[in-house]
Steps between C-alpha positions, in 0.01 A plus 500: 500500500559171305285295712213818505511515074421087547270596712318790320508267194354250630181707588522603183450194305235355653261771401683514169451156406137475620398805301667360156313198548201613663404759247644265206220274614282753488554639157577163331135394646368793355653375153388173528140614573474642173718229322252265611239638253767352202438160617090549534458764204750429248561098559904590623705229623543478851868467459547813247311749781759338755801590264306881477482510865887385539603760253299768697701397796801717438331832478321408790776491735702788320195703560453418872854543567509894552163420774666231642737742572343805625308267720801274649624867599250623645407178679880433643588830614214585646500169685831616647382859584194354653663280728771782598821348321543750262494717787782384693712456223450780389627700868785251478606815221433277171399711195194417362639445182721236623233357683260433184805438280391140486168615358671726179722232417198219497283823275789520261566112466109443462522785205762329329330202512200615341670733206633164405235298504312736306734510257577143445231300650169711496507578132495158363277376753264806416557405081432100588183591704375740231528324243299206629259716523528686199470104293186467728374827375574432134367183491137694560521648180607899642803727301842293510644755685415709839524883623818686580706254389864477295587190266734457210307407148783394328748619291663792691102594577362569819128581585330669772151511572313755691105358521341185436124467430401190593131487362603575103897389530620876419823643564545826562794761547718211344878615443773330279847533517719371224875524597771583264859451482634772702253713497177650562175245487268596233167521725110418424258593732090437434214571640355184457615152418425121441743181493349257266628181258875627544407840437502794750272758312472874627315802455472884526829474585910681411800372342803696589902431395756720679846613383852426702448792769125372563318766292205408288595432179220397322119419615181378381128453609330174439127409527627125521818299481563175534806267631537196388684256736605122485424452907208332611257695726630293781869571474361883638391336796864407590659825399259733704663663809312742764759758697418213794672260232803654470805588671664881508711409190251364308221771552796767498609348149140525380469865584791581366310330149212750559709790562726466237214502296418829675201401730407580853490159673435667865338268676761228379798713645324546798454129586865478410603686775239351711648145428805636738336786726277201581713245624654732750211623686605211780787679544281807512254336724823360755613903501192649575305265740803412706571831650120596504432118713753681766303798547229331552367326807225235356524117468438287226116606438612858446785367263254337314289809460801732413624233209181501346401860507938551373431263209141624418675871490820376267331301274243799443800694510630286222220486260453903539863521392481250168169672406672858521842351293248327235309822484829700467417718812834342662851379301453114516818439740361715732111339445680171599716621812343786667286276716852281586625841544255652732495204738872477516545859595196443721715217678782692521372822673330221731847296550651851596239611745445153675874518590508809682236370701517305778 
């Protein structure tokens, strides 16, 4: 069986490694095309777009790992059925388990693999690339700051900023969180905002202060505020983080900030559990496309099919799910795994069936 698992591997990472590259290519060409209008529209060095394209590279390859996957499985096994090896090992009175063993172990390695480069590598590649881009924005003349994004403004204050209009430099649904010692953050949210000459300045907007158990102690309406700061416009551009910018401490510390401060941040504690559920869908994808290449009876242009019309159905599967958590039809851990869920299950009833068949 030691020199089969070599064997099964073997098929296995050829198709694995041609995928990660080949549809790295792919995407990373895709980026390029429409980096290429910095150096034409906005007079970008060519050696600043080819640090944004390196820092791109990262989440490129984490996010063609879980395909790479699905499709090395798909493409090895059913290689072996095809040519009747599977077969006779199989009436030698191997489990199928045993037999695709190889295949689960690769998944769950791969998995591993990504959760940590998403956690240590992708953020800070994703915060260099954005920022880049962000300078390149801002040095157009359009708001310091972008949508749906966290940043700290400086003393114990932390900002969040729901819309940006580009055309007359507006904020709006702006929210400010001053934290105190051990306890509760006084919050101000507005309607509408500005940052200008050091000076954030809101309007239509509430100032709230809550007690040691969280309650509302004392609030007030404001037609406008302002907050004066000693940081430069550009200092913002540094500080500001998207959830794609972050790892699962970091975003799970900042909505902890929001719901101490008794918000719903929804769709941030759905990406939260997303940043894990995620990572594991090549595990999911070894589970459930190894057992289902053994019932089949195709080669590789029907394993190509299958993989595309299994991803097209999980990723759907996947944005379905984080629409229903944001939109509180489903509680976000289960928004995030019930597609990981399904599939696994799915790959299970399939591992179970394919081995009482011969």
């Amino acid at each position: 069986m030691r020199i089969f698992d070599r064997y099964l591997i073997r098929e296995f990472m050829g198709p694995f490694l041609f995928c990660v590259t080949g549809f790295t290519v792919v995407l990373l060409s895709g980026l390029l095309f429409e980096l290429t209008d910095l150096i034409f529209v906005h007079e970008v060095a060519v050696f600043t777009v080819s640090k944004m394209l390196l820092y791109r590279v990262p989440a490129t390859v984490v996010m063609t790992l879980p395909i790479a996957t699905l499709f090395a499985t798909l493409l090895s096994i059913g290689r072996l059925v095809k040519d009747s090896e599977m077969t006779v090992l199989r009436g030698s009175g191997i489990p199928v388990p045993r037999l695709i063993l190889p295949i689960l172990a690769l998944g769950i390695l791969i998995s591993f693999f990504s959760y940590a480069s998403s956690e240590r590598i992708v953020p800070q590649a994703n915060h260099r690339f954005e920022n880049i881009l962000r300078q390149i924005i801002f040095s157009d003349g359009v708001p310091v700051v972008q949508e749906n994004v966290f940043f700290h403004g400086g003393e114990d204050r932390y900002f969040y900023i729901g819309e940006v209009q580009t055309k007359t430099n507006e904020l709006n649904k702006v929210l400010v969180y001053e934290l105190k010692d051990d306890r509760f953050p006084s919050i101000t949210s507005a309607k509408r905002g500005i940052f200008q000459d050091h000076t954030w300045v809101l309007e239509d907007g509430v100032y709230q202060e809550l007690d040691a158990e969280g309650f509302v102690q004392f609030e007030s309406r404001f037609q406008r505020m302002e907050i004066v700061t000693e940081q430069e416009g550009e200092v913002y551009l540094g500080n500001q983080r998207t959830t794609d910018e972050m790892n699962r401490k970091e975003l799970g510390e900042y909505i902890e900030r929001f719901q101490r401060g008794g918000l719903k941040v929804l769709s941030f504690v759905v990406d939260y559990h997303l940043k894990l559920a995620l990572p594991m869908a090549s595990f999911v994808f070894a589970l459930f496309a190894a057992p289902l290449a053994l019932l089949g009876r195709g080669g590789r242009s029907s394993g190509v099919v299958l993989s595309l019309v299994i991803l097209l159905v999980y990723y759907v599967a996947v944005s379905v799910c984080r629409s229903m958590g944001v939109n509180e039809m489903l509680p976000p851990v289960v928004a995030a795994w019930l597609a990981n869920t399904v599939f696994a299950v799915s790959g299970f009833v399939f591992l179970v069936r394919s081995d009482h068949l011969r």
